[in-house]
C-alpha positions in Angstrom: 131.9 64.3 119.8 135.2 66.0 118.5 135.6 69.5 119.1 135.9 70.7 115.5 132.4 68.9 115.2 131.0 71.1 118.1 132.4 74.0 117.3 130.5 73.4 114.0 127.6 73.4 115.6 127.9 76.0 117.6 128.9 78.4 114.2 125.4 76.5 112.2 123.1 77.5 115.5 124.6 81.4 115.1 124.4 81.7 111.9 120.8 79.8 111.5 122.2 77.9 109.5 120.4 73.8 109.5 122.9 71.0 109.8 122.7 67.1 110.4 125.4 65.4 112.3 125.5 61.9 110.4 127.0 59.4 113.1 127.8 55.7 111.9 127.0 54.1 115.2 129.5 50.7 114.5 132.5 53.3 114.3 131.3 56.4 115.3 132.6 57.9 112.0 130.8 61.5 111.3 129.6 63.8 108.7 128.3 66.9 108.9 125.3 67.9 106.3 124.6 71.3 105.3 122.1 72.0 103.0 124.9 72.7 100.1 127.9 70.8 101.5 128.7 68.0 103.4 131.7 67.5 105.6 133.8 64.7 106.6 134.5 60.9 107.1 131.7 60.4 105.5 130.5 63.1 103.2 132.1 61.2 100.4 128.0 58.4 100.8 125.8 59.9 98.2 123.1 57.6 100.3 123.7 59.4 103.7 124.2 63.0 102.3 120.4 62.3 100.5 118.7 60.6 103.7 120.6 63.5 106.5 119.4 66.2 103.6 115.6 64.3 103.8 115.6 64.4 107.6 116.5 67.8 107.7 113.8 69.3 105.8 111.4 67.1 107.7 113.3 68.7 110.8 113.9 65.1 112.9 116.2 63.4 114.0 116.3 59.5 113.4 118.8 56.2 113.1 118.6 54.8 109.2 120.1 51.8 108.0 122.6 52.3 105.0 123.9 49.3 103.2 123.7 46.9 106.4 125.3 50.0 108.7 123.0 52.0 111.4 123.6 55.9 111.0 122.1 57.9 113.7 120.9 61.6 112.4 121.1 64.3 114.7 119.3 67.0 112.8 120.2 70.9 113.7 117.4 73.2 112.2 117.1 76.6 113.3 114.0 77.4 115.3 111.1 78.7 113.6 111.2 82.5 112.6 108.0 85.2 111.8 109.1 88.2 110.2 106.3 90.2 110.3 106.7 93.6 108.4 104.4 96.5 109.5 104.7 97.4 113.1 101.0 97.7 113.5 98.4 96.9 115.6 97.5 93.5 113.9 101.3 92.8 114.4 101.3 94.3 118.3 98.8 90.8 118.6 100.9 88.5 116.3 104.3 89.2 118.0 103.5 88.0 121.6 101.5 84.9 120.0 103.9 83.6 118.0 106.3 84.0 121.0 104.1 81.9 123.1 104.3 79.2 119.9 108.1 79.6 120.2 108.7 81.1 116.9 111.7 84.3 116.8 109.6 86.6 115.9 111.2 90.2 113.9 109.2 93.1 113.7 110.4 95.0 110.4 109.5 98.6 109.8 111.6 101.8 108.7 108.6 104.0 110.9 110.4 105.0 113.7 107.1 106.2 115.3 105.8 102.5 115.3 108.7 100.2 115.3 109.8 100.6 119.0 110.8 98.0 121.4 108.1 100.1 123.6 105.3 98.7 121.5 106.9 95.4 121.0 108.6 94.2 123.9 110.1 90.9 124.1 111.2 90.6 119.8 113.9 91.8 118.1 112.6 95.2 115.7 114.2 96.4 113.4 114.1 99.9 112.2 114.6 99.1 108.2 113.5 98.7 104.6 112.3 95.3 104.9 114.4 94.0 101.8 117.4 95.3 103.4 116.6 93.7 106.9 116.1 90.4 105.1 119.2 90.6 103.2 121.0 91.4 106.7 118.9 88.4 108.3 118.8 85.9 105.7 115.3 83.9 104.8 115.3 80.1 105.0 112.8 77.3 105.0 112.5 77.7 108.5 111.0 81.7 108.3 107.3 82.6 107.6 106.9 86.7 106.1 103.9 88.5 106.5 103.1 91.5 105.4 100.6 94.1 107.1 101.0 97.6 106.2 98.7 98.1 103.5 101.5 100.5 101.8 102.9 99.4 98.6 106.4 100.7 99.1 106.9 98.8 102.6 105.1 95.3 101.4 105.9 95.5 97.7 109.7 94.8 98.2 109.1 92.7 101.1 106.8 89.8 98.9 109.3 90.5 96.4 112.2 89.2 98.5 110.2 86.4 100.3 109.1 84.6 96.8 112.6 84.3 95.7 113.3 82.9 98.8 112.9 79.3 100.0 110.4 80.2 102.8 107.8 77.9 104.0 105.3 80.7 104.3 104.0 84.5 103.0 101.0 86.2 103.4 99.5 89.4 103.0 97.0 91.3 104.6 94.5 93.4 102.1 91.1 92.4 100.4 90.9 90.6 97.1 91.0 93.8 95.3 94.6 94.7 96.8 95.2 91.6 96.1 95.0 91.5 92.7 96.5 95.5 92.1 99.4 93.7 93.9 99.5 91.3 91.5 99.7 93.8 88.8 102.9 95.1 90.6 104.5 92.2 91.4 104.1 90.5 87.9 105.2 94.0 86.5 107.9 93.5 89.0 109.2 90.2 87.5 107.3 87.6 89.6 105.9 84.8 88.4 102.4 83.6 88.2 103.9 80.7 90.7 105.8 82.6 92.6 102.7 85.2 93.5 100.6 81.7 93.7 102.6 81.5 97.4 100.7 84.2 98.6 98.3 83.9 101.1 96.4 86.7 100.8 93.8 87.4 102.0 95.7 86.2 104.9 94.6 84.5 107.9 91.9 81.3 108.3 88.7 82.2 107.2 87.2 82.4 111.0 84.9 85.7 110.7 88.4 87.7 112.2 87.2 91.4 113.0 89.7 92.8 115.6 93.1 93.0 115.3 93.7 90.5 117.7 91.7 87.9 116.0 93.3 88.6 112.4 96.5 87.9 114.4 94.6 84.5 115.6 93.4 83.8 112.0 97.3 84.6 110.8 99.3 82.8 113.2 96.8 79.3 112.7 97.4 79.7 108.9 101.4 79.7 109.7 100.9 76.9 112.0 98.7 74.8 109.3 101.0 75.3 107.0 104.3 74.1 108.4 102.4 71.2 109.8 101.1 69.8 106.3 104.3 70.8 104.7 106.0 68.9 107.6 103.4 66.1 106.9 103.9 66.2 102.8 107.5 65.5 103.2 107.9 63.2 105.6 105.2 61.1 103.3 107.4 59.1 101.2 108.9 57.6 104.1 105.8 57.0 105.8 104.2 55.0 102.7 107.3 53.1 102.2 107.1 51.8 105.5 
């Protein structure tokens, strides 16, 4: 591998930023695909660009046959993120869960009395307006938001941010009524009906979840069902070509 490509590498992993190193095996001639650019020897194949851009989203890596020529896809995605905004006690059982399921998990809450690393050791908490943490963070299709405060002004701007993102995942906690007052808002707010329709919310797998720490159960197996069938959808095409 030449060093520019490592370096690369290196800069896509800090940045979260998902990359494909396209490798032709006969010559070992290399492109590297970003979601909105593609550089060198052979950034130039329309074909390769598409198929590095398809494995990416499916997040594996795989050797494809162009036009008679093998091209091994090394596919870089940044590991799975949870934002979860409220530093409550539902989120106090989420955090260290989807640790253990090795997602990087943020705690976002400008409550200085809640958000402490004391409650939530282990993740990164920020003490912020959760729109202003995400624009400092960045969302991509590899984050899932959820929202559990209940307050208006913390989740409002929060869902607002997430649905005009590319996230794979956002759910809010609150009954149906919330629900649909926050739909109210939201639509006031300039959402679209398919936008809010990304909403889980109710959040969480309907499994009879009373305490906190089985919300956080019904929550994180809702994330986890998600990705997988999204994962599933778009690696479909392939699959029935095949």
């Amino acid at each position: 591998m030449k060093s520019e490509t490592l370096k690369a590498l290196q800069d896509a992993r800090t940045d979260r930023r998902a990359v494909v190193l396209a490798t032709r095996l006969s010559d070992a001639a290399e492109a590297l695909v970003y979601p909105d650019r593609a550089d060198g020897e052979l950034a130039g194949d329309a074909t390769l660009v598409a198929a590095a851009r398809r494995a990416m989203k499916i997040g594996r890596s795989e050797t494809v046959d162009l036009a008679g020529q093998k091209v091994f896809l090394n596919v870089y995605v940044p590991p799975a993120r949870l934002i979860i905004v409220g530093a409550v006690h539902i989120a106090q059982s989420l955090a260290p869960m989807a640790s253990l399921m090795d997602f990087d998990v943020t705690v976002v809450d400008p409550r200085r009395a809640f958000a402490t690393d004391a409650r939530f050791p282990g993740v990164k908490v920020m003490q912020e307006w959760a729109d202003e943490a995400f624009e400092k963070m960045g969302l991509d299709g590899s984050t899932a938001v959820v929202t559990l405060t209940h307050d208006p002004k913390l989740d409002d701007p929060a869902l607002e941010a997430a649905l005009r993102s590319d996230v794979f995942y956002v759910g809010a906690l609150g009954s149906k009524r919330t629900h649909a007052k926050r739909k109210e808002r939201l639509i006031d707010a300039g959402i679209t009906e398919e936008q809010f329709a990304r909403i889980h919310g109710p959040v969480g797998l309907n499994i009879g979840a009373r305490s906190p720490a089985e919300i956080a159960v019904s929550i994180l197996g809702q994330i986890i069902e998600v990705r997988a069938r999204r994962l599933e959808a778009l690696a479909a095409p392939k699959a029935a070509a095949a």
